[in-house]
C-alpha positions in Angstrom: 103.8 149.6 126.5 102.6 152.9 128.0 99.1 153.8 127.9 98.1 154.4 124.9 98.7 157.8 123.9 95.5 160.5 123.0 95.3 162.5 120.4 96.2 165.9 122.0 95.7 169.6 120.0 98.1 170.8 122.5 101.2 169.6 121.6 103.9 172.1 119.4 107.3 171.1 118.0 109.6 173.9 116.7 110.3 174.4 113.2 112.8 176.1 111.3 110.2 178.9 111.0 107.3 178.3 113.0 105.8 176.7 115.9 103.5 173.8 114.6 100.7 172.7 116.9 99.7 168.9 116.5 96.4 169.0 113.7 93.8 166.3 114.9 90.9 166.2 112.8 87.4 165.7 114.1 85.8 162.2 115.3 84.1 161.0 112.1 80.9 159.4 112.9 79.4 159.4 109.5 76.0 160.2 111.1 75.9 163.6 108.7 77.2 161.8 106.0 74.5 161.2 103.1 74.2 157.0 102.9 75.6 156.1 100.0 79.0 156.4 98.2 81.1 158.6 100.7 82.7 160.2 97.8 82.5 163.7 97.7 81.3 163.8 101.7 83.3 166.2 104.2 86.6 166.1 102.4 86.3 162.0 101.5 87.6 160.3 98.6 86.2 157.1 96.9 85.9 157.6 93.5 85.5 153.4 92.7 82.6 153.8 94.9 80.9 156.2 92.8 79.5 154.9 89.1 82.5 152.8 88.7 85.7 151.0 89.7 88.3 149.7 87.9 86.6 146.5 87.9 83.8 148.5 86.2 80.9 148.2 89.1 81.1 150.3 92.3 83.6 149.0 95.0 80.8 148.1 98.1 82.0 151.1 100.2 78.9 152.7 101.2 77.9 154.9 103.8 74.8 152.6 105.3 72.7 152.4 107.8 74.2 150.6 111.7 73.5 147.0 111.3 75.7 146.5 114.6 73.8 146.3 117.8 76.7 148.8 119.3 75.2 152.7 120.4 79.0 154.0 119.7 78.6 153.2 115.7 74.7 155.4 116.0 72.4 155.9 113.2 75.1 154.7 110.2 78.6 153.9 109.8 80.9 153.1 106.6 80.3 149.7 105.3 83.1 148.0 103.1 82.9 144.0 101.8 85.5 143.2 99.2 82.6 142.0 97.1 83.7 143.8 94.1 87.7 144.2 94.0 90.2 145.2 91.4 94.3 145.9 91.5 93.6 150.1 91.4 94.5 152.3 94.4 93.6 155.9 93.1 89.8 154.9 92.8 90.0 153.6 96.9 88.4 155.0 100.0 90.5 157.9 101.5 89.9 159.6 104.6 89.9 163.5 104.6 93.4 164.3 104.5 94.8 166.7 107.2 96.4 169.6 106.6 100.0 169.4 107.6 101.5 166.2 105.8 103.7 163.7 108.2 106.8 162.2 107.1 110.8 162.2 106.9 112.2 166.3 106.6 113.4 164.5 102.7 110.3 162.4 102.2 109.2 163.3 98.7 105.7 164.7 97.4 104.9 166.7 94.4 102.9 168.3 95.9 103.5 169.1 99.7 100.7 169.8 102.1 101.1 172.4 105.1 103.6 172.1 107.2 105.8 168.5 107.4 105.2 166.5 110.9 107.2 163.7 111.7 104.3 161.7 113.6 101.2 160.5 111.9 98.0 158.5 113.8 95.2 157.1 112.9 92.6 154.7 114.7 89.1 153.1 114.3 86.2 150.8 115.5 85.0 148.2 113.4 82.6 145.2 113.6 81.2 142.6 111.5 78.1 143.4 110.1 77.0 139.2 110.6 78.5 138.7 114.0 77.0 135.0 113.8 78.4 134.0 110.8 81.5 134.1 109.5 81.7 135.8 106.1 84.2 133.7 103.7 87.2 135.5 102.1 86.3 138.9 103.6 89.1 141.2 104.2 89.6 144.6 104.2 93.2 146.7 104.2 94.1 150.5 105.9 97.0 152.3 105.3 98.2 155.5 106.1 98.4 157.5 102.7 99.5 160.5 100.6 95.8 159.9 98.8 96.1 158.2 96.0 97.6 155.1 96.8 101.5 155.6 98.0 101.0 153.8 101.3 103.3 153.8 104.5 101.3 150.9 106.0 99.1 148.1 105.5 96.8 146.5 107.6 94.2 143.4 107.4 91.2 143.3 109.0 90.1 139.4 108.0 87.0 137.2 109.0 87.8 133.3 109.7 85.9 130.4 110.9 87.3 130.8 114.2 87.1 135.0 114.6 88.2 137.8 113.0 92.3 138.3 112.4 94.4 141.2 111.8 97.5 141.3 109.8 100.2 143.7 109.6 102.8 144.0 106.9 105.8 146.2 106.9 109.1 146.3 104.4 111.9 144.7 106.0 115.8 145.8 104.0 118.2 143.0 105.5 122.0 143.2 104.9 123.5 143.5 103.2 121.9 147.1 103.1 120.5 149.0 100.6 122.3 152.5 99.9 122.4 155.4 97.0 125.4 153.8 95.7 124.2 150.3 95.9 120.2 150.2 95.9 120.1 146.9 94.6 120.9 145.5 98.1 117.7 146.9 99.2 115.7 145.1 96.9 117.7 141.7 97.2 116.3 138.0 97.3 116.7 138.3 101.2 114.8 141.9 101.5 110.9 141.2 101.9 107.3 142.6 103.0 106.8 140.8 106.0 103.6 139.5 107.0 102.9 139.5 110.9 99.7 138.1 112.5 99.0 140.7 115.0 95.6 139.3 116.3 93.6 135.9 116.1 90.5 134.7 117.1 88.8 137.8 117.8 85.3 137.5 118.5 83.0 138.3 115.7 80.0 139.3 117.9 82.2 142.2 119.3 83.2 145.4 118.2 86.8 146.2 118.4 89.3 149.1 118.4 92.1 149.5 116.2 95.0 152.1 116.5 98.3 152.9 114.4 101.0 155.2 115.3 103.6 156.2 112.6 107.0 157.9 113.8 109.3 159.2 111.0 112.6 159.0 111.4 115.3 161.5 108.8 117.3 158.1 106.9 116.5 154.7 106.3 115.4 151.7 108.2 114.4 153.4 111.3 110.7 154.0 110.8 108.7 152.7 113.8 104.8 151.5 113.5 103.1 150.6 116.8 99.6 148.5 115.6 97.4 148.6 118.9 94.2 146.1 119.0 91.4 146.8 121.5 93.0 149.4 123.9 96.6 147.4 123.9 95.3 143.7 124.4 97.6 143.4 121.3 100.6 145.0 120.3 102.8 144.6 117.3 106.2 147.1 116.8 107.3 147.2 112.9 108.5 149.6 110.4 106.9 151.7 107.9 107.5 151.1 104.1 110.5 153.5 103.6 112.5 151.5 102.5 110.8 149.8 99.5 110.4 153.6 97.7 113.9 154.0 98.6 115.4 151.3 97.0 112.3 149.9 94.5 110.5 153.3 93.4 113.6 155.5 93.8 115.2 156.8 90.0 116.3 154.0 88.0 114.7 151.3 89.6 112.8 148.7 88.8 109.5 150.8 89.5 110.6 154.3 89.6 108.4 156.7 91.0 110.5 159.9 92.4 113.3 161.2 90.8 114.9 160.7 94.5 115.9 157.8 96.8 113.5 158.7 99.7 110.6 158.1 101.6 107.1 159.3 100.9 104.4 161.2 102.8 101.1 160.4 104.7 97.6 162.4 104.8 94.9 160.7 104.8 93.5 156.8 105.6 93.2 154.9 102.8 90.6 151.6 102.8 90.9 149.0 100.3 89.2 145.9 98.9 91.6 144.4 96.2 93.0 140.7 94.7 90.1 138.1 94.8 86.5 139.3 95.4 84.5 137.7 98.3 80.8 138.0 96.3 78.7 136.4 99.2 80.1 139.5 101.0 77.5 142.2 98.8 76.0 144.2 101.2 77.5 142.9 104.2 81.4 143.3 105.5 82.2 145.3 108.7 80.9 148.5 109.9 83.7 151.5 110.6 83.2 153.8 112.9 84.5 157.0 115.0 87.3 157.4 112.8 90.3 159.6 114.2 93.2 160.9 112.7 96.1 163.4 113.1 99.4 164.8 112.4 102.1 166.6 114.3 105.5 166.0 116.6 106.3 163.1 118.2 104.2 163.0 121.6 107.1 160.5 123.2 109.1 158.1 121.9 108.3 154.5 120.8 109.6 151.9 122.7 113.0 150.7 121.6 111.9 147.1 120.6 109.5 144.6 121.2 109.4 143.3 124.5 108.9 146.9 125.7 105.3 146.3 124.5 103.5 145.3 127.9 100.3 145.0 128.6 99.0 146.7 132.2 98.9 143.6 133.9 102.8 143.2 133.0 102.2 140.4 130.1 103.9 140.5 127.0 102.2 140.7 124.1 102.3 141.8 120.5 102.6 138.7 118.1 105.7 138.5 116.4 105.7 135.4 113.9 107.0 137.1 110.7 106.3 135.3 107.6 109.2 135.7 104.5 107.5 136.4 101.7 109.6 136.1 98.4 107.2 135.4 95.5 104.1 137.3 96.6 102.6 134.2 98.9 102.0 134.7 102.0 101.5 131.4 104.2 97.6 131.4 104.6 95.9 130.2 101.6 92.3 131.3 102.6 93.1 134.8 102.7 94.2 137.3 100.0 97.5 139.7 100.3 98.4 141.9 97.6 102.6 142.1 97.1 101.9 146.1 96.1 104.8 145.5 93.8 103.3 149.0 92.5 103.1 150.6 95.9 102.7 154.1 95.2 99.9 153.8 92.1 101.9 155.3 89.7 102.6 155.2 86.3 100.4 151.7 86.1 96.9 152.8 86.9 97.5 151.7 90.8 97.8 148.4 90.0 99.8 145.8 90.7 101.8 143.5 88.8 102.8 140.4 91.0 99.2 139.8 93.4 100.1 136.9 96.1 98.1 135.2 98.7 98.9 134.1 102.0 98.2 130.7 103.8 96.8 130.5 106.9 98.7 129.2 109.7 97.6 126.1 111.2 99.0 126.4 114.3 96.4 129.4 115.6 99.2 131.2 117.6 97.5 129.6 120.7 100.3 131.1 123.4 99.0 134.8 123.3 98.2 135.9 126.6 94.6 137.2 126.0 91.0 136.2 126.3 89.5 136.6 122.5 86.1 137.2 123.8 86.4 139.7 126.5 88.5 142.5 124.9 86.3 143.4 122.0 83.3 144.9 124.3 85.4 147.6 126.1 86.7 148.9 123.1 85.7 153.1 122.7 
């Protein structure tokens, strides 16, 4: 793939009635943050954090003191373990939202927000806060986010005997297609979330850099997600989830949402602990750091599939093992993946109805073309 783009203020796309420059939002660093719950802080959301949860004590999302030997994270970071979980979304941790919302022209909101971009970006360090042991059952998901729980994206961030894993899951509509006339073939026994292990074996004792891109494409099934892992030593194409309001939140359906077959909108970066707790984890997790995020037009197009994903040194990479997933079970059984059956945390108090796992694969994925050890301590 290219280099990986920057965020840039500079860039303007024409409107119907204005010329929008590209809204990036400052470098959060947390160092002016108040330690603690982040709720409340510099436009931050995390209600669950804050007295209580819906599992009735605080979710372990605290602003804490830098337990990372790293000089980027500084004084403190945000600390998440999945300690304390429930099946909410509203009471999560959200990001500041920026100003002007990205998404599809049609993309519904009840409440729209600035001026609608068609590009939205997001990226982060993180590390584990015991980079000599590995901490059992931790995981912690990101999405890009309206703000209170209708995600576009989902991402793990996992901790395994053998390193740290990250997993990417995207809604997949095979044919026969969903349409307006005939939404029940997007929501058929052959359309899935799909599961994608993106990264394996990264080292623990290494901080590492994690970037998503989010291009909105007007109609469905032609969102594009680019997942980038430590500068590009991993890169994984997929799709957004567009297609699972259309056809599974849209009017009349199963989980209705919107009174219209569309997409949704994102603002803000949402970080969630959820499904099965990981208790040994209190107090612990990973450490996130120089948080970044923006919206605006499309800086250049995505590569048009996969194996335009290259490293510099001309490799391929990008993993691109999809797992099915049909009944909520995902093929990893040490590690926890909710289905999000009720994606958008309406009407059901964010919660979900149908919470699967995933198995882990036994075969490690040992053909990547990277060092596990070496990429982590460049990342910015």
């Amino acid at each position: 793939m290219n280099d990986v783009r920057r965020f840039a203020i500079g860039l303007a796309i024409a409107g119907s009635a204005a010329i929008v420059a590209a809204e990036t939002l400052p470098t959060v660093t947390f160092e002016n943050f108040s330690q603690g719950s982040p709720n409340g802080q510099y436009g931050w959301k995390s209600t669950g954090s804050d007295g209580t949860s819906c599992a009735g004590p605080s979710y372990d999302h605290m602003i804490a003191p830098n337990r990372t030997r790293f000089s980027s994270f500084g004084r403190q970071s945000l600390r998440i373990s999945n300690a304390i979980t429930s099946n909410c979304l509203t009471d999560q941790t959200f990001s500041a939202p920026v100003i002007n919302e990205a998404g599809e022209k049609a993309a519904y909101t009840a409440d729209r927000s600035g001026v609608r971009q068609p590009f939205f970006v997001f990226e982060f360090d993180f590390a584990s806060v015991l980079p000599a042991t590995p901490q059992e059952g931790l995981t912690v998901v990101v999405s890009a986010d309206k703000g209170d729980g209708g995600r576009l994206s989902w991402l793990e961030m996992a901790d395994f005997a053998d390193g740290l894993e990250i997993t990417f899951a995207d809604y997949q509509d095979m044919p026969p297609y969903g349409t307006n006339d005939h939404p029940e073939n997007g929501r058929g026994p052959e359309d899935h979330f799909i599961f994608t292990t993106v990264a394996t074996g990264l080292d623990r004792t290494a901080k590492h850099h994690v970037r998503l891109e989010h291009f909105f494409y007007d109609g469905p099934r032609n969102d594009v997600v680019i997942v980038s892992v430590d500068q590009g030593a991993y890169v994984h194409r997929g799709t957004s989830w567009e297609d699972y309001f259309r056809w599974v939140q849209g009017p009349g359906d199963p989980q209705q949402t919107a009174p219209v077959r569309e997409s949704r909108v994102a603002r803000t970066i949402e970080f969630q602990t959820r499904n099965e707790p990981a208790p040994n984890t209190l107090g612990f997790g990973f450490e996130f750091d120089n948080v970044k995020q923006a919206s605006g037009p499309i800086p250049t197009g995505p590569p048009p599939d996969h194996t335009d994903c290259k490293h510099d040194h001309g490799h391929a990479h990008g993993l691109h093992h999809h797992h099915r997933h049909h009944d909520g079970h995902h093929a990893r059984g040490d590690g926890r993946h909710d289905r999000d059956d009720d994606h958008d945390g309406h009407g059901r108090d964010g919660r979900d109805d149908h919470d699967g796992r995933h198995d882990r694969d036994d075969d490690r994925h040992d053909s990547h073309d990277r060092d596990d050890r070496g990429w982590g301590h460049g990342a910015r």
